[in-house]
C-alpha positions in Angstrom: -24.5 20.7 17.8 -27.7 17.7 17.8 -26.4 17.1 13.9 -23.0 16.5 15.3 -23.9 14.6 18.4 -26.2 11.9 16.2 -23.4 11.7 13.5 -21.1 10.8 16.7 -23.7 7.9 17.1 -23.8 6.7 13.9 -20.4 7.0 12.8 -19.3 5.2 15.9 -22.0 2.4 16.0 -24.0 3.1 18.8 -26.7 4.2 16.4 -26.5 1.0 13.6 -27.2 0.7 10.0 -31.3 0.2 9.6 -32.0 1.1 13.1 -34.6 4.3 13.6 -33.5 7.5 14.8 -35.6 8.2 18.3 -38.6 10.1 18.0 -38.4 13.8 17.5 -40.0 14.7 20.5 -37.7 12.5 22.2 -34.5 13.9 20.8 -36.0 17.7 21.4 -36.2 16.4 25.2 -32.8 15.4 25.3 -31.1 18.1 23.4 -33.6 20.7 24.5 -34.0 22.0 21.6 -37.4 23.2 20.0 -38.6 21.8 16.4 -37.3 23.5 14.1 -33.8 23.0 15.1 -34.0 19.3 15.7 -35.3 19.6 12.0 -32.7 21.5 10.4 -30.4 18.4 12.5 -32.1 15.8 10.8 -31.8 18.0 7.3 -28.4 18.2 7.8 -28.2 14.4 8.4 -30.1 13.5 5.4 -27.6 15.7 3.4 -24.9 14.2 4.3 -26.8 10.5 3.0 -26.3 9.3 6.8 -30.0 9.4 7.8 -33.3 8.4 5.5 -36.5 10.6 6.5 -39.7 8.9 6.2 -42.7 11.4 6.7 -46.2 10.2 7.5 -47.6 7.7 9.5 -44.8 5.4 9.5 -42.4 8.5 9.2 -38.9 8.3 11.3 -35.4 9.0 10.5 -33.3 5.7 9.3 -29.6 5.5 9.8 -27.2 4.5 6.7 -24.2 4.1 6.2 -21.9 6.5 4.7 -21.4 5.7 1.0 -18.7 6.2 -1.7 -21.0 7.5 -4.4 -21.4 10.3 -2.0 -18.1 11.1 -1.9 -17.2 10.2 -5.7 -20.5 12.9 -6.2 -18.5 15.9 -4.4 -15.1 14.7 -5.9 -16.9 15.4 -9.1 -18.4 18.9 -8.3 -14.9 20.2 -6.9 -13.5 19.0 -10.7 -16.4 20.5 -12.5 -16.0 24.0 -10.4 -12.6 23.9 -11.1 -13.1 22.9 -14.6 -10.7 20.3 -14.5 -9.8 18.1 -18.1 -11.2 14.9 -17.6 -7.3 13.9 -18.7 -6.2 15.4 -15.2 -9.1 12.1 -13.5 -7.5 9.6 -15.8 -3.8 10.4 -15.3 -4.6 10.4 -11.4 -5.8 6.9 -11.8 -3.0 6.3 -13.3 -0.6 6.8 -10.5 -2.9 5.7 -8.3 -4.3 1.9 -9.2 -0.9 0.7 -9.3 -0.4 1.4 -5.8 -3.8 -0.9 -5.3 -2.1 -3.5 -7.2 1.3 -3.6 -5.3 -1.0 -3.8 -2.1 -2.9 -6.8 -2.9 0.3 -8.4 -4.1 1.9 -7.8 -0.5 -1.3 -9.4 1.4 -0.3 -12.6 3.0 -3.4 -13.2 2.5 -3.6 -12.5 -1.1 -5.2 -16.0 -2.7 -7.8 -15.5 -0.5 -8.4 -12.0 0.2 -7.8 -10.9 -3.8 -7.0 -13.2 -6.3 -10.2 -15.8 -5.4 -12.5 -12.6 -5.8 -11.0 -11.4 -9.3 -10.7 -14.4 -10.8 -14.7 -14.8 -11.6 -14.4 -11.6 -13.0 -11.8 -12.7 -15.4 -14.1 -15.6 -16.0 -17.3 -13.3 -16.9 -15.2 -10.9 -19.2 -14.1 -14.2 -21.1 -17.8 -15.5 -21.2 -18.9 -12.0 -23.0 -15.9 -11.0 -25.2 -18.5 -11.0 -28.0 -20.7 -8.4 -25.8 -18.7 -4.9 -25.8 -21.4 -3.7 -23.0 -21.4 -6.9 -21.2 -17.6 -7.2 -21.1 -17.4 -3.3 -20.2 -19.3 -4.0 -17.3 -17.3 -6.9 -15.7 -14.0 -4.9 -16.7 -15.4 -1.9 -14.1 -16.3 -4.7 -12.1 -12.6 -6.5 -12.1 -11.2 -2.7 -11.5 -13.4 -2.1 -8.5 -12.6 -5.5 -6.5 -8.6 -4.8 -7.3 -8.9 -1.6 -5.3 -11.0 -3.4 -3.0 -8.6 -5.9 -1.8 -5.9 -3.6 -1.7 -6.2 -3.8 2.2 -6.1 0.0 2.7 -9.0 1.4 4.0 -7.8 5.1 3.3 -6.7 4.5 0.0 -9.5 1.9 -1.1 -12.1 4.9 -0.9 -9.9 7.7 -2.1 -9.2 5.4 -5.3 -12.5 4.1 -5.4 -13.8 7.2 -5.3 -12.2 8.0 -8.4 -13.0 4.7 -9.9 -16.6 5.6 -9.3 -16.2 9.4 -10.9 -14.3 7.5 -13.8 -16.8 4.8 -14.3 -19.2 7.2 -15.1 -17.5 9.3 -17.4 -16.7 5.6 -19.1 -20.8 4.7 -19.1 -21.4 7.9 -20.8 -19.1 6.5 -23.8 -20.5 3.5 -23.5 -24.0 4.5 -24.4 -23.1 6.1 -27.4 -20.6 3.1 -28.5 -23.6 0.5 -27.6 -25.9 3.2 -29.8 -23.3 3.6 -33.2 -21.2 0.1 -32.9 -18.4 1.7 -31.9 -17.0 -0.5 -29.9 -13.4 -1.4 -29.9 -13.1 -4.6 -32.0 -13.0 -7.9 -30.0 -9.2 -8.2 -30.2 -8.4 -5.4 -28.1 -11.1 -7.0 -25.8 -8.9 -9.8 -25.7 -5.7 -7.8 -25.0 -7.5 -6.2 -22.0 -8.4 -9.8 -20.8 -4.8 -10.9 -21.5 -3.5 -7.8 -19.3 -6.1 -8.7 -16.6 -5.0 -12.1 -16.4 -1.0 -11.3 -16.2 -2.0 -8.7 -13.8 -3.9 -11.2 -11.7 -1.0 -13.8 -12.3 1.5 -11.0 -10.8 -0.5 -10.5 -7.1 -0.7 -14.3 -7.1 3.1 -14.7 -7.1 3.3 -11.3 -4.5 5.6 -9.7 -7.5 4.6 -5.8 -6.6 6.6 -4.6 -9.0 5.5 -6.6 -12.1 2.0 -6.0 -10.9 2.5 -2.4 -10.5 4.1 -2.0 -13.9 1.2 -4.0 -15.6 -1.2 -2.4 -14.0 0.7 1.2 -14.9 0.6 0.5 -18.3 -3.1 -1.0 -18.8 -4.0 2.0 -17.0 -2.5 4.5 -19.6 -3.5 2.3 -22.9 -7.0 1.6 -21.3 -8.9 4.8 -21.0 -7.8 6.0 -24.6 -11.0 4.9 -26.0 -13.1 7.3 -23.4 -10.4 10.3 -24.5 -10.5 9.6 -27.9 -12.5 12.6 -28.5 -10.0 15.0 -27.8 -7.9 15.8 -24.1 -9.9 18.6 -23.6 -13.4 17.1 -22.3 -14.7 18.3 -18.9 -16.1 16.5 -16.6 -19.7 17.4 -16.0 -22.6 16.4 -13.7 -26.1 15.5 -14.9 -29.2 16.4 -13.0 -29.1 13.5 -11.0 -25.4 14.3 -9.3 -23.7 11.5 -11.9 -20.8 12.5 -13.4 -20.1 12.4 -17.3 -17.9 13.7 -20.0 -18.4 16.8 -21.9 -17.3 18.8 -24.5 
């Protein structure tokens, strides 16, 4: 019940990012509840990644604000439990980017809401096509602001959320390519940045349908290079709740 109540209060405002939970003593007088209760509360809270507890001197619980890596982290156990391919995460970006796309292309708002925030990014992956990590990195980056401007808060977390699970799985190649040069040779960097570009060129005009099917077909071609290893990796979870590829 107090866990529920102060996730109320945070969730609606009244209780803001960075502000300090009241004291324990004073939330055990309001709630009537004895210690270890208003503890197990505050446990609960900090589970959940909406509170910080600070013990000692200058102890106190501090409010955040919900986070996607939270929800990308559980989205990633459910998969692992259910053993999932990491094919099946790929496939559901698949269908589901495009949809981001055809959003930002139907933003009246779209030059300034969308295509002035990916156009840097098109900018930095042309600055490092030399640097496979570098241009890896600003690619993630360019995927992330597209479902970011797609003007949908529902669907910008539950694709983002899966952008986040992928981007993992696509750091844990990464690594190894960075480790063995293996990484894709710089012309297919420049047909990624060529896609980019005509993808960015298709919100611009508010064609949905072009930008859908570009953004349909880069995502199919695109995570090849992650899945190269065969369709049957698993999505696992290291030690520190990160997802990544396995055998």
């Amino acid at each position: 019940m107090v866990a529920d109540i102060l996730r109320t209060r945070i969730l609606t405002g009244e209780l803001p990012e960075g502000s300090l939970l009241p004291r324990q003593e004073d939330l055990m007088r309001e709630f009537n509840v004895s210690r270890p209760p208003m503890r197990e509360a505050l446990r609960i809270l900090e589970a959940e990644g909406l509170v910080v507890v600070r013990r000692g001197n200058v102890g106190g619980a501090q409010v955040r604000a919900p986070d996607r890596s939270a929800v990308a982290s559980n989205l990633g156990m459910l998969l692992q439990f259910k053993d999932a391919p990491l094919k099946d995460l790929a496939d559901a970006l698949v269908e589901m980017e495009p949809l981001c796309a055809a959003l930002a292309a139907d933003r009246e708002d779209r030059v300034e809401a969308v295509i002035a925030k990916l156009r840097p990014y098109l900018d930095r992956q042309r600055e490092h096509l030399e640097n496979g990590a570098e241009f890896t990195a600003h690619c993630k980056a360019f995927h992330d602001a597209m479902i970011a401007a797609c003007g949908n808060d529902t669907i910008r977390i539950s694709v983002g959320a899966l952008a986040a699970l992928w981007s993992t799985q696509e750091q844990a190649w990464a690594d190894v390519a960075a480790s063995t040069d293996g990484y894709p040779p710089i012309a297919q960097r420049e047909e990624v940045l060529a896609i980019h570009e005509q993808i960015v060129d298709a919100i611009e005009k508010g064609n949905r349908t072009q930008a859908m099917a570009l953004t349909r077909a880069h995502a199919r071609a695109y995570p090849q290079h992650v899945l190269a290893t065969g369709e049957r990796r698993r999505i696992i979870l290291t030690s520190t709740g990160r997802g990544h590829a396995g055998p």
